[in-house]
N, C-alpha and C positions, 0 to 999 in steps of 0.2 A: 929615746924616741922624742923627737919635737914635737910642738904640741900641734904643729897645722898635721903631722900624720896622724897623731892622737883623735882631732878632733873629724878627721875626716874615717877613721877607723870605728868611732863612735857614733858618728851621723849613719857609715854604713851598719850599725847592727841596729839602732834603733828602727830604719829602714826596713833590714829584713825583720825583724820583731812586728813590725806593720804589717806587712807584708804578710806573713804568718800569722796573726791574727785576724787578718780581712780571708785569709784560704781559709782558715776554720770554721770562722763565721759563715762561713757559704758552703761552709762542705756540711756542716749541720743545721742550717738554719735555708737557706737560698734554694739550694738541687736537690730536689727530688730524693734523691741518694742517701745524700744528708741526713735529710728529714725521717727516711727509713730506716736508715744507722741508731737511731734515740728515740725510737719509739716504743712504748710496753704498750701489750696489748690488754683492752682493760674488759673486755666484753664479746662474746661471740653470739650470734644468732642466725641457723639455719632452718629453712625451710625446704623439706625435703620430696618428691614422689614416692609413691609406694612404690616396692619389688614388681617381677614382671609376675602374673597373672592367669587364670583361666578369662576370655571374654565376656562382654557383658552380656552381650547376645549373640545368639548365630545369629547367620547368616540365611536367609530362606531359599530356596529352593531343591532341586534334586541333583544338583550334581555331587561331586563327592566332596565329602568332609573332612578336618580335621577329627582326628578322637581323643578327648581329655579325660583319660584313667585318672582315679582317687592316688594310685601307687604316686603320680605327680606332685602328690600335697605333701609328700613326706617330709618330716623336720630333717635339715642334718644335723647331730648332735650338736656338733662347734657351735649352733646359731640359738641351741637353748639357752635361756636365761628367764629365771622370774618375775614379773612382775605384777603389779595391781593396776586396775582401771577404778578411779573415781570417778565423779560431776564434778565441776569446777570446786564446787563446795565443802568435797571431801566425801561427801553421801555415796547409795549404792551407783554402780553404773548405769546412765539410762537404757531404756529398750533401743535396739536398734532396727529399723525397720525394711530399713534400706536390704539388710543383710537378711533378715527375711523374705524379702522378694528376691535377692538374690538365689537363693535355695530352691524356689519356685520353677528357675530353669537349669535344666540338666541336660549337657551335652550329650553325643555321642561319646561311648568310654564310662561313662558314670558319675563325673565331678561336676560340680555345682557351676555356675555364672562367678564370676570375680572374687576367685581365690588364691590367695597366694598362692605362688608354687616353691619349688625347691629350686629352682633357679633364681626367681624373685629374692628365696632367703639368701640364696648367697651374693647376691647384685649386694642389698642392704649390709649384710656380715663389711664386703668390702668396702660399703661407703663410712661404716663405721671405722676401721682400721683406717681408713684413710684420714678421719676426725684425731682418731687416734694420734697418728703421728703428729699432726698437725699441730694440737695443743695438746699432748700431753707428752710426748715423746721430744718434738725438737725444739718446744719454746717451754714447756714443762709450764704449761696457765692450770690445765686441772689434775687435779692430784689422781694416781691413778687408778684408785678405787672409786666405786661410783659413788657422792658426798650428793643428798637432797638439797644440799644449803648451797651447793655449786650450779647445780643443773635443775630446769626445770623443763618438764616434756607435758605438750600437749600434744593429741593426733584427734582427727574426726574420729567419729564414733562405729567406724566400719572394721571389722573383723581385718580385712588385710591391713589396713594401716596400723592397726596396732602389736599386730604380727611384723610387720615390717620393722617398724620402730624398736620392738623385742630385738632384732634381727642388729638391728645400729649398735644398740649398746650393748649386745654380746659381740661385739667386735670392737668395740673401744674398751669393754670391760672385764669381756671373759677371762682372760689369761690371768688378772689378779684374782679374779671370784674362786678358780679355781685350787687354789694356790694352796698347797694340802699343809704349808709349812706355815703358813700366816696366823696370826693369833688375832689380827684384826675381826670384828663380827660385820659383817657386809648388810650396807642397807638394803632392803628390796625397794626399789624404785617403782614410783607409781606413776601412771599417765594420767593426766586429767582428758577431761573429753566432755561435749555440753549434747544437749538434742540436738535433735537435726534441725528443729524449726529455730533455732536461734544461732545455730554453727556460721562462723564469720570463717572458719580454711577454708571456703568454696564459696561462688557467687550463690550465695542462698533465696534461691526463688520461692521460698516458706517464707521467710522472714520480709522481704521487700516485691510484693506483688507488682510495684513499676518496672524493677527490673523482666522479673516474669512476662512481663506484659510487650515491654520494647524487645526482648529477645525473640519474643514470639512471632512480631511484627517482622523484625529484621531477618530470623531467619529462613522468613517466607519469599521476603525481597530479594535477599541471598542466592535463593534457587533460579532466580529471573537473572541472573547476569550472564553475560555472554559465555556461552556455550555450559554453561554449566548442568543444564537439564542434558542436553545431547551427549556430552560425556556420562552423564548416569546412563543413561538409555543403553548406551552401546556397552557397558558395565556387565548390566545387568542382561543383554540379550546374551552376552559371551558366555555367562556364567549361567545362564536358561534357568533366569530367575523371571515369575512372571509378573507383568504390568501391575496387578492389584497387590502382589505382597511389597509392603516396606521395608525399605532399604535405605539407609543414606553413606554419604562417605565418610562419617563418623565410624558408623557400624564397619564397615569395608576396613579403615582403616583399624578399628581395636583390635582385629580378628590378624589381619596380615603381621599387624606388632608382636601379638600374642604367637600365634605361630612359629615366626620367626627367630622370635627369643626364645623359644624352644624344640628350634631347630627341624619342625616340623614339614612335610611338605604341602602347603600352599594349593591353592586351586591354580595350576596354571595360567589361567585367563585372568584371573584376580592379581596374579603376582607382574605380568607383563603391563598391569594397567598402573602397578602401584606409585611410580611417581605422579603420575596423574591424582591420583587417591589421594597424595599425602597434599600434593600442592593444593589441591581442592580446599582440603578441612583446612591448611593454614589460612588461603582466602577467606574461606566464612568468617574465621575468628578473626580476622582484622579488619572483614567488615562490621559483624555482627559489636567488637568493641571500637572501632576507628569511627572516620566521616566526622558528624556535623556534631554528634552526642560524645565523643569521646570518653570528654573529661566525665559527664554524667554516668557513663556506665561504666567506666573503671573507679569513679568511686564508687559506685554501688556494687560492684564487683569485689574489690579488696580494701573502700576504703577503711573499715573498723579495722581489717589486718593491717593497715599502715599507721593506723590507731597505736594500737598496741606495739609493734615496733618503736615508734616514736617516743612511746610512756617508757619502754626499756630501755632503750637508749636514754633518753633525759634523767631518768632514775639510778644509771649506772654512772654519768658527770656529775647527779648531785642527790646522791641517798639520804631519804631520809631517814631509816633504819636500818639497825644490823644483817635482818634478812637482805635487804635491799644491796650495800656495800657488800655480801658476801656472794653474790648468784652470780655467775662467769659464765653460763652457756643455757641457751633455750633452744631447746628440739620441735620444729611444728611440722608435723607427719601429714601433708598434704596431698594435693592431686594437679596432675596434669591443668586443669582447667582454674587452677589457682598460679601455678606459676606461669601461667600466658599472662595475662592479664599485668601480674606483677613485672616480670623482664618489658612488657608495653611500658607502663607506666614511668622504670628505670631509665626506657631509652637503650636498653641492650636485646633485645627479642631480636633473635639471629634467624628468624624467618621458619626455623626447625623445630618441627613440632618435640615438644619435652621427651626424652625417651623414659624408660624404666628408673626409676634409684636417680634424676638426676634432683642436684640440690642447688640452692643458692643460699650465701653464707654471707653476713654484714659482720663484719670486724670493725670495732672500733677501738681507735689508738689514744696513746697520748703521749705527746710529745715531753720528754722528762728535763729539758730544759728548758724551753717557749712555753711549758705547757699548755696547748693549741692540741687542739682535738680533731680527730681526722676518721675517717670510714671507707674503708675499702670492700669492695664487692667482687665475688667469686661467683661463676654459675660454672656445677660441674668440674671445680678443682682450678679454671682457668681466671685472672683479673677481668673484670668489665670497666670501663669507662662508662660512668653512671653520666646521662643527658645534664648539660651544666658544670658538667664539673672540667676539670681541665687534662685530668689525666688519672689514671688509675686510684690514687692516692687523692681522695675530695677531702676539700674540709667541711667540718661539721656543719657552717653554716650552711653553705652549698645543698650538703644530701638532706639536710632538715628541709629546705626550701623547695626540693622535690616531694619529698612526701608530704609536704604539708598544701602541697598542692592535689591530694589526690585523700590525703586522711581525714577519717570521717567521724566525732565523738560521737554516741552510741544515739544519743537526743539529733543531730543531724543526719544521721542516715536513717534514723525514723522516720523524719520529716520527710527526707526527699523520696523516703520508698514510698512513700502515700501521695506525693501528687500524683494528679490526675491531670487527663489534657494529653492533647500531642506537642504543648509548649517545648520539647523534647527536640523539633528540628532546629530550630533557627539557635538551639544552646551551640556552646563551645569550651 
């Protein structure tokens, strides 16, 4: 071989060698694709809705009712699983009081106001199994017994959440608890859970009386907007409910949800009105947190809870202890009116009000050769493209820069829950 075919047979491989090093480079470092090929996940955190439910209150008048028999509440065995309720502190569980007025109203049928049902248990069973697969089965992050030093579960302090929650990890965890051949001894998992007057899962109008205060204003204003009284009006004359009893389309809507998800039949005139029902309540919540106070009432709404997300996430990039380096999943058993607020604040609130069991999960990655840190968001099993970011897949700094937009340390959301004033309009 001469050396001009030699040196041109050399230039060509050195070429493709180029060539093949810049595709690599860009298949793991450049595309999207890439970047999801070499990434371990280092961190998960869900925040989930309770199972479906008896209502919080009927509905007044005389027409006819739904009826919610006690037979309703029954566990189904698959969804037993043990577990303990502590205080954050480890102490006994606090009183719950909420769940005591709950009790106070009794349907037609004989079951209480906002009880889990057995449909509820199995919504949650399946949002479990679906965790399940998720990390333990196709990327195998937690080990498949349930380990306290992997997972840590908080829920409000309300009887369904904590039932529901039971519900989650006896469907991520049942099948090894039961497991008649194992010589493993199985933790019992415990929930934490705080009072209500300082509970940060829900806009706590105990704990920040400005909040209390503006929503009360707003939701007055609320009912002033075009047409929105005359839609109640005709609601309520259809269903011969009368002038002096209250009603709103909160109430209208729990009632048609609850029903529905268990397959019950509906007031007729209630059920022809109900996209009207449902668009309604999502208008209020996007008045009552949108407009000129946004940013104010979505921090007083979740900022501590984007608090605490944020403290997990930075504590899983840079642990400063062993518990810290070893916790892979945190469970927050929330509500409906916790995850509005939060999907706002994301940039992903698909206009639909939350249904039963729906979750939303922050995955955080890390890239095993950039080491570049990323976080992807799920609501309901589906990707969200969080506000800011470019595409499914954000980077760290990106989603930090969202929530530090809206997170509130404990000494800050003190403050802002005690001013006073209507200084409240002209904020942004």
């Amino acid at each position: 071989m001469g050396w001009g075919v030699r040196l041109w047979v050399l230039g060509g491989l050195a070429a493709w060698t180029q060539r093949r090093r810049a595709a690599a480079a860009a298949e793991w470092s450049d595309s999207e694709a890439g970047r999801r090929r070499y990434l371990d996940l280092k961190l998960v955190q869900v925040l989930f809705r309770h199972g479906a439910r008896t209502p919080l209150r009927p509905i007044p008048g005389a027409g006819p009712r739904a009826e919610w028999h006690p037979t309703l509440l029954d566990v189904p065995p698959k969804t037993k699983f043990e577990y303990m309720v502590t205080d954050l502190n480890g102490g006994p569980q606090p009183p719950s009081l909420l769940d005591e007025e709950y009790c106070k109203t009794v349907f037609k049928g004989g079951a209480a106001a906002g009880q889990l049902t057995c449909v509820g248990m199995h919504q949650m069973f399946n949002l479990g199994e679906r965790l399940k697969r998720n990390y333990i089965e196709e990327v195998q992050f937690l080990s498949p017994t349930f380990k306290s030093a992997e997972v840590f579960i908080r829920s409000t302090n309300i009887v369904r959440n904590l039932e529901s929650t039971r519900c989650v990890l006896a469907g991520m965890f049942q099948q090894q608890k039961e497991d008649p051949c194992s010589k493993v001894t199985n933790e019992v998992p415990v929930i934490v859970t705080d009072k209500a007057c300082s509970e940060m899962l829900y806009p706590n109008y105990q704990s920040c009386p400005r909040l209390k205060d503006l929503t009360r204003d707003k939701s007055e204003d609320a009912m002033h907007q075009p047409g929105v009284c005359d839609d109640l009006e005709k609601i309520k004359k259809s269903m011969c409910i009368n002038d002096n009893e209250s009603v709103d389309f909160f109430v209208l809507l729990d009632n048609i949800s609850a029903e529905q998800a268990h397959n019950m039949p509906s007031s007729p005139a209630l059920k022809s009105f109900q996209p009207t029902v449902e668009r309604r309540c999502v208008d209020s919540m996007l008045f009552l947190l949108g407009g000129s106070c946004s940013r104010e009432m979505l921090q007083m709404s979740i900022g501590l809870l984007f608090n605490t997300l944020e403290k997990n996430i930075k504590a899983a990039i840079n642990p400063s202890n062993p518990a810290e380096k070893a916790r892979k999943l945190f469970l927050y058993a929330s509500h409906d009116s916790t995850l509005i607020p939060l999907l706002l604040a994301l940039g992903t609130f698909d206009n639909k009000w939350p249904p039963y069991a729906a979750d939303v999960a922050l995955e955080l990655y890390q890239h095993r050769r950039t080491k570049e840190w990323f976080v992807r968001v799920t609501y309901r099993g589906e990707e969200q493209v969080v506000k800011g970011c470019k595409t499914g897949l954000c980077s760290l700094e990106e989603f930090l820069e969202v929530l530090s937009r809206y997170s509130l340390t404990p000494e800050k959301y003190s403050r802002l829950c005690c001013k006073v004033g209507r200084s409240w309009e002209t904020n942004s």
